[in-house]
ZAVEX-357461 format. One record per residue (C-alpha): x, y, z; residue in one letter. Coordinates in steps of 0.05 Angstrom, whole numbers, padded with zeros to 5 digits, always signed. Example, Ala and Ser with C-alpha at 12.3 -4.5 7.8 and 13.67 -1.06 7.14 Angstrom:
2
+00246-00090+00156A +00273-00021+00143S 
This chain:
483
+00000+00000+00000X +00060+00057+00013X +00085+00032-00049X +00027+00054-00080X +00029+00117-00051X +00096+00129-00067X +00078+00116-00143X +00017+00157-00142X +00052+00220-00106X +00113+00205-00163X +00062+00212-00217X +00024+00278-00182X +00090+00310-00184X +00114+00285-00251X +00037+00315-00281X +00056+00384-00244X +00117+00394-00268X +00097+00372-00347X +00037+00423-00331X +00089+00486-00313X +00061+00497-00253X +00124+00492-00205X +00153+00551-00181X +00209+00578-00160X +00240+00506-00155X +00218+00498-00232X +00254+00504-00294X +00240+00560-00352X +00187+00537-00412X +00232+00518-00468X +00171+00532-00515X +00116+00578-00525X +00044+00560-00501X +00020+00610-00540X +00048+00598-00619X +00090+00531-00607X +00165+00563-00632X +00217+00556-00589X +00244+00611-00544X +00315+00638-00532X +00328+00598-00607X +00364+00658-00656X +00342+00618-00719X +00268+00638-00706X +00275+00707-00683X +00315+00704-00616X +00252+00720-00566X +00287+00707-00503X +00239+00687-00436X +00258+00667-00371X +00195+00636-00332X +00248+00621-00269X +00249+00685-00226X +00253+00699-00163X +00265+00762-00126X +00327+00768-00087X +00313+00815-00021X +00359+00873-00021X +00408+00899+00027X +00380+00904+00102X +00307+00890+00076X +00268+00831+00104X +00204+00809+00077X +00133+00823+00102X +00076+00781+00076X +00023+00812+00059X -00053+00791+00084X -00109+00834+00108X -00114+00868+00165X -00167+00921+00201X -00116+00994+00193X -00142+01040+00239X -00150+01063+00306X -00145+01007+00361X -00153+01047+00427X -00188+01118+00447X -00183+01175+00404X -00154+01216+00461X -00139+01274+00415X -00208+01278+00383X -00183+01277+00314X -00238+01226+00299X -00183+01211+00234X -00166+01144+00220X -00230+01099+00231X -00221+01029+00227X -00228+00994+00166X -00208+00922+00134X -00153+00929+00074X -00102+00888+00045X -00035+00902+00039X +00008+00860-00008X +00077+00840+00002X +00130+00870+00003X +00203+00884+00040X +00219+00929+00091X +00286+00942+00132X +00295+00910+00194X +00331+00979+00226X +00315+01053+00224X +00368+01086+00175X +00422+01097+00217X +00474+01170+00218X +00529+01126+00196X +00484+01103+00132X +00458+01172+00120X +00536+01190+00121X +00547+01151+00067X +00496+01185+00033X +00525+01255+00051X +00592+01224+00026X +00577+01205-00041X +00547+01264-00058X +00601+01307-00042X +00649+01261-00084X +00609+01252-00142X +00585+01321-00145X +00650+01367-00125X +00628+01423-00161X +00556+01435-00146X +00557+01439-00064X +00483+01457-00066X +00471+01385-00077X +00501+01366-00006X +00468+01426+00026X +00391+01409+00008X +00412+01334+00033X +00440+01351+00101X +00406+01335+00161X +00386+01394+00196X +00421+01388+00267X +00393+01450+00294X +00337+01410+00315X +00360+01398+00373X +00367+01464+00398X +00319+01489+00458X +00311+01548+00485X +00322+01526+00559X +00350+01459+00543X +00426+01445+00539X +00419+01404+00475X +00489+01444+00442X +00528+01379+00444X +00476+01341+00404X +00483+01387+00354X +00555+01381+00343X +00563+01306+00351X +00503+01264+00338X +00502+01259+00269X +00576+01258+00256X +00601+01232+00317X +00624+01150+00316X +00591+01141+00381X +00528+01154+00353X +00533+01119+00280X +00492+01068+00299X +00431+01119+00322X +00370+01135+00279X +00383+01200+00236X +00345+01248+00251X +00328+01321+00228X +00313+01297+00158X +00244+01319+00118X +00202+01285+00084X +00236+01303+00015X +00302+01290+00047X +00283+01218+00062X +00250+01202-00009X +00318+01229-00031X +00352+01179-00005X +00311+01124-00021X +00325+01138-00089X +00396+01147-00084X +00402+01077-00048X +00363+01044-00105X +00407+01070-00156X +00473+01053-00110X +00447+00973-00100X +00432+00965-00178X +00490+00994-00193X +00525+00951-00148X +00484+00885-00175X +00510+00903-00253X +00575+00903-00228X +00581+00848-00190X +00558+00803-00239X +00605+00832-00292X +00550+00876-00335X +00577+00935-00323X +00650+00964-00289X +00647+00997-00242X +00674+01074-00243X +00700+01108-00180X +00712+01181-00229X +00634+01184-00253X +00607+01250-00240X +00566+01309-00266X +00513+01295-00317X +00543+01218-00330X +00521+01191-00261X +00495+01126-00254X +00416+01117-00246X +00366+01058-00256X +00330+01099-00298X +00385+01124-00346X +00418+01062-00343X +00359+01028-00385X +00352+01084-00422X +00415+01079-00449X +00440+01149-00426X +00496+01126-00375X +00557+01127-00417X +00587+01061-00369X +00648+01018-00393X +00618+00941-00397X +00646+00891-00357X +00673+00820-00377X +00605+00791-00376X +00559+00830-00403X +00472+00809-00423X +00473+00773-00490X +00419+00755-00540X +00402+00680-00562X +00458+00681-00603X +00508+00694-00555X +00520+00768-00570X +00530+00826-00526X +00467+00861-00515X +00436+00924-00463X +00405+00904-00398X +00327+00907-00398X +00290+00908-00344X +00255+00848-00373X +00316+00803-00353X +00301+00813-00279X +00368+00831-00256X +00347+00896-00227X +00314+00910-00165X +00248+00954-00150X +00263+01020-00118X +00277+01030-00055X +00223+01076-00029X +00184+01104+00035X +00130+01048+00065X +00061+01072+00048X +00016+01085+00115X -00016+01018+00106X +00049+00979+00095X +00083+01013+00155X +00022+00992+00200X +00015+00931+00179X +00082+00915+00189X +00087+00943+00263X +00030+00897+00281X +00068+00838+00251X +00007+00791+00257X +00034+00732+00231X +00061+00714+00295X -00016+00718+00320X -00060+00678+00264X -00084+00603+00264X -00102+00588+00192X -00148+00648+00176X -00169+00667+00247X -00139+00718+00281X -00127+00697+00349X -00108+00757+00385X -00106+00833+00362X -00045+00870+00385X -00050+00938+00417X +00026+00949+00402X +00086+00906+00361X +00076+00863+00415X +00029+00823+00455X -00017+00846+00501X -00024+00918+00533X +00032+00923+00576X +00100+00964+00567X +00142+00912+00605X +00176+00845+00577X +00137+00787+00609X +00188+00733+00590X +00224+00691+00650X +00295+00723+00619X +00271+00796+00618X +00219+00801+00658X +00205+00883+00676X +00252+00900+00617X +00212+00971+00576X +00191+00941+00504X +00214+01013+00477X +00241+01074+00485X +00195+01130+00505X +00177+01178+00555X +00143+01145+00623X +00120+01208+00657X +00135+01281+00653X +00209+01299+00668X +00227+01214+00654X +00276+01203+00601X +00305+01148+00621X +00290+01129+00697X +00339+01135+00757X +00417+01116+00752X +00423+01045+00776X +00363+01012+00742X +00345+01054+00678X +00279+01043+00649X +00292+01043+00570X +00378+01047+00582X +00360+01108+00527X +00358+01183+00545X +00348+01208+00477X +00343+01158+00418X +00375+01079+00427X +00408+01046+00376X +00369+01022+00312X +00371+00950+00331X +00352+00958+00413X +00295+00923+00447X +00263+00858+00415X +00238+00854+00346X +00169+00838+00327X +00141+00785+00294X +00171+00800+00230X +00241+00809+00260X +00226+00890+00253X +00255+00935+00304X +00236+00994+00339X +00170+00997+00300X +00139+01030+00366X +00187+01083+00399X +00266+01104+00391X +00244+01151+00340X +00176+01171+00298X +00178+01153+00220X +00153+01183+00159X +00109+01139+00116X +00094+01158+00036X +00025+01178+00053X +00000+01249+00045X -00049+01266+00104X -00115+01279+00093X -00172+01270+00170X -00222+01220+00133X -00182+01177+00092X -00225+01117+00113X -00281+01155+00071X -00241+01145+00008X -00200+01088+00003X -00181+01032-00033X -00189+00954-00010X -00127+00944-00041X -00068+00968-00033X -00091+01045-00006X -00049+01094-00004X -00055+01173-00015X -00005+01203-00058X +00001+01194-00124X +00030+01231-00173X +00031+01206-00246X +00088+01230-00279X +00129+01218-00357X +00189+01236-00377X +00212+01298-00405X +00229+01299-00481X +00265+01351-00527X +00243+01363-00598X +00283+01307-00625X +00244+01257-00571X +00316+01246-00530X +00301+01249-00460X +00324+01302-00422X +00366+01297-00359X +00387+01353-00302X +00449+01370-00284X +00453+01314-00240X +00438+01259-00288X +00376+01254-00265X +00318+01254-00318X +00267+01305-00307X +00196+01281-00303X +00133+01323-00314X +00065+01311-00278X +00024+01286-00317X -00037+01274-00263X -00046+01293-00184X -00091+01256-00143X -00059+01278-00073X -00124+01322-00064X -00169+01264-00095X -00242+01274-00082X -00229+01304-00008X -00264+01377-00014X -00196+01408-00001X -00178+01428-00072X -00146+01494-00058X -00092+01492+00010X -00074+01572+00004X -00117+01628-00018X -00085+01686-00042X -00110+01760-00022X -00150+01786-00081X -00230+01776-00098X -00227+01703-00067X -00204+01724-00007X -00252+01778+00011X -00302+01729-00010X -00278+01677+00045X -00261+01724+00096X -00312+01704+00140X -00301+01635+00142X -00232+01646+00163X -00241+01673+00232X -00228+01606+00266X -00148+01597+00274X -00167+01522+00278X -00168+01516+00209X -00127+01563+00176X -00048+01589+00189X -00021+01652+00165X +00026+01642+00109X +00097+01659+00111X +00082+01704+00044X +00044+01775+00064X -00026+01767+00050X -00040+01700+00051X -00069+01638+00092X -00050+01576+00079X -00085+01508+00101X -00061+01462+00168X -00069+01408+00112X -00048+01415+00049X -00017+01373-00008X +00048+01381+00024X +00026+01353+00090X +00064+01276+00105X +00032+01230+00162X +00088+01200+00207X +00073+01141+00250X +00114+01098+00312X +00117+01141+00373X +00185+01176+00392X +00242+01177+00460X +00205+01242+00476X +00131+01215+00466X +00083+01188+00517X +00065+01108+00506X -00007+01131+00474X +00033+01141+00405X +00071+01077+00406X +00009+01042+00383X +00019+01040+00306X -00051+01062+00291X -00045+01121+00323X -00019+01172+00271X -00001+01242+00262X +00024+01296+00210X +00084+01354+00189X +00097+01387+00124X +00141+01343+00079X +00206+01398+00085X +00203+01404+00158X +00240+01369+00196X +00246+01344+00274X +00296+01312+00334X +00250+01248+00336X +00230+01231+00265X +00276+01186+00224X +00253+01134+00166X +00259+01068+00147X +00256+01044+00067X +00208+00995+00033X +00211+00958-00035X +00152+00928-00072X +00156+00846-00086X +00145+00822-00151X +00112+00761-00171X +00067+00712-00125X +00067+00743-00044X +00101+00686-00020X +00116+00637-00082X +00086+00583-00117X 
């Protein structure tokens, strides 16, 4: 009778894999479904296919799989904001990094720009982290200004002081660095320590053939064995590295995979971890703070002898215990901006799948000739094409500018709930406006209400703060969890 088995699993698994339906363990179809002729074959065209890919997680990412979840508020809207109603989504997968960006990887950041672009210093200025934010006006905070984001004693600490824009800066600059690093580590591409100016190395100019590189020893070919460009068909590349939407970063900081059986939910978390308490239960560290935040007014850190969080401003990016998805510091150490631009009734308008607030369809820029045009950077420029930050939300207009429309709404501006006078003489300008980011996690200088990750709150996307850093996503490809 096993014997029988055995031959009847043998022949299940001998049907599946005639079928094509392995996965990532499967090999590539030698032959079209579709018209019969033979792929990667030059003698009938050269149509090359590869049906055996599987992404390869990038530097310091882990991966989150994706499920649905119920995004939204889990405990008492102590502020009143009455903003972020529950309601059931699904996020799909994707990969997130296990740390807060650190000072000593922003530095690297700050580096390469400064050796790559010698000769426009702007370019390094509108990247720097703005240290002044630690400054207080009765606070001794002077020697975190000098040392803790250059400082090695602190390389290891979230960054901080970074915007919005600063932070989607670097995500981009870290895609283009890892792809650039993938090219030449297989032998595509060599790599050049002089490029600079216009002829810098991106993703996107890369596979539109602007990047004047030298090939490497090994570089793509076609069917017939002859050196060819990279596509991004041929999989080598990664996604781009990129800010967590609001919905990714919360379901991530949940981590509820370590809290399902089958389909059921056993237990909804309050925090990253279990339960509602602030203290480790386990035998090992039993008392031990789960994060790093404020316990009462004037308490940093607790007394000398027996610290509460060991922390008196931020903690290193991989302190206290990771969640279930081997995430840390997704509640407390420092707040985090998410992609998202803020809007109070999101959960009016939002998508099932996948929601997120923010986009911003764009092309690329052409000349007359149809070339594509690129900055002085190397970076192509992109125009908007479509803007649906301000999507069906009633606030279509975020500044009003003193003329006929304003003495028109002058007397619905008497409430200074709602509006803020502008910087520029004669105009008010919206609390929320297309330039408005949410930021989620709860912060060393926050009470314990705003570790939960439902909790949210808001700053303009070029401001910047002493307890917000970032952490970077990238999309998956393919199946959420392979076939």
């Amino acid at each position: 009778m096993m014997k029988f088995k055995a031959l009847v699993f043998l022949g299940l698994a001998v049907l599946v894999a005639g079928c094509g339906l392995l996965g990532k363990g499967g090999k590539a179809k030698k032959t079209s479904s579709t018209t019969g002729w033979e792929y990667n074959n030059p003698d009938n065209g050269g149509f090359q296919a590869d049906g055996d890919y599987n992404q390869v997680t990038g530097p310091g990412l882990t991966f989150i799989e994706g499920g649905t979840f119920t995004m939204g508020r889990v405990e008492q809207d102590v502020m009143y904001d009455w903003n972020n109603m529950p309601r059931r989504v699904t996020v799909a997968s994707f990969y997130m990094d296990e740390t807060e960006v650190s000072n000593l990887d922003y530095r690297e950041f700050i580096f390469w720009l400064g050796r790559v672009y010698p000769e426009n210093p702007e370019k390094v200025q509108m990247a720097l982290p703005d240290t002044l934010v630690w400054r207080k006006e009765l606070g001794y905070n002077d020697p975190y200004i000098q040392n803790y984001f250059r400082h090695p004693a602190y390389s290891d600490y979230p960054v901080v002081g970074v915007s919005w824009l600063q932070a989607d800066a670097y995500c981009k600059w870290r895609t283009d660095r890892v792809n650039e690093k993938i090219l030449v580590d297989r032998g595509i591409l060599q790599h050049d320590n002089t490029q600079g100016g216009q002829n810098v190395y991106t993703t996107d100019s890369y596979l539109a053939g602007l990047y004047q590189g030298t090939e490497g020893e090994d570089p793509m070919q076609d069917a017939a064995g002859n050196a060819r460009e990279l596509k991004w068909e041929d999989g080598v590349l990664l996604p781009s590295y990129r800010l967590p939407t609001e919905a990714e970063w919360e379901y991530a900081a949940y981590g509820l995979i370590g809290n399902a059986d089958g389909e059921l939910l056993t237990e909804r978390k309050l925090y990253p971890w279990n339960g509602s308490y602030l203290r480790d239960d386990s035998k090992k560290n039993r008392g031990d703070l789960m994060a790093n935040f404020v316990r009462g007014r004037g308490d940093m850190m607790g007394m000398a002898g027996s610290l509460n969080d060991n922390a008196d401003i931020t903690a290193p990016v991989n302190s206290y215990n990771p969640n279930d998805y081997g995430l840390y510091c997704m509640a407390g150490n420092v707040n985090e901006w998410v992609a998202d631009v803020y809007r109070p009734l999101n959960q009016q308008d939002v998508e099932e799948f996948q929601p997120f607030r923010g986009n911003v369809f764009t092309q690329y820029r052409r000349d007359a000739d149809g070339n594509l045009i690129r900055n002085e950077y190397g970076e192509l420029v992109q125009d908007t094409i479509a803007d649906y930050r301000n999507f069906e939300d009633g606030d279509y207009r975020s500044q009003i500018i003193e003329g006929p429309d304003w003495q028109a709404m002058q007397d619905q501006l008497s409430t200074e709930d709602m509006y803020l006078k502008s910087e520029d003489a004669g105009q008010f300008a919206s609390l929320i406006s297309d330039n408005v980011r949410v930021y989620k996690g709860g912060s060393w200088k926050d009470r314990a209400y705003w570790l939960i990750p439902g909790t949210r709150r808001y700053l303009e996307q070029d401001q910047a703060t002493n307890d917000i850093g970032f952490r970077c996503a990238m999309t998956r490809v393919g199946s959420p969890q392979g076939f």
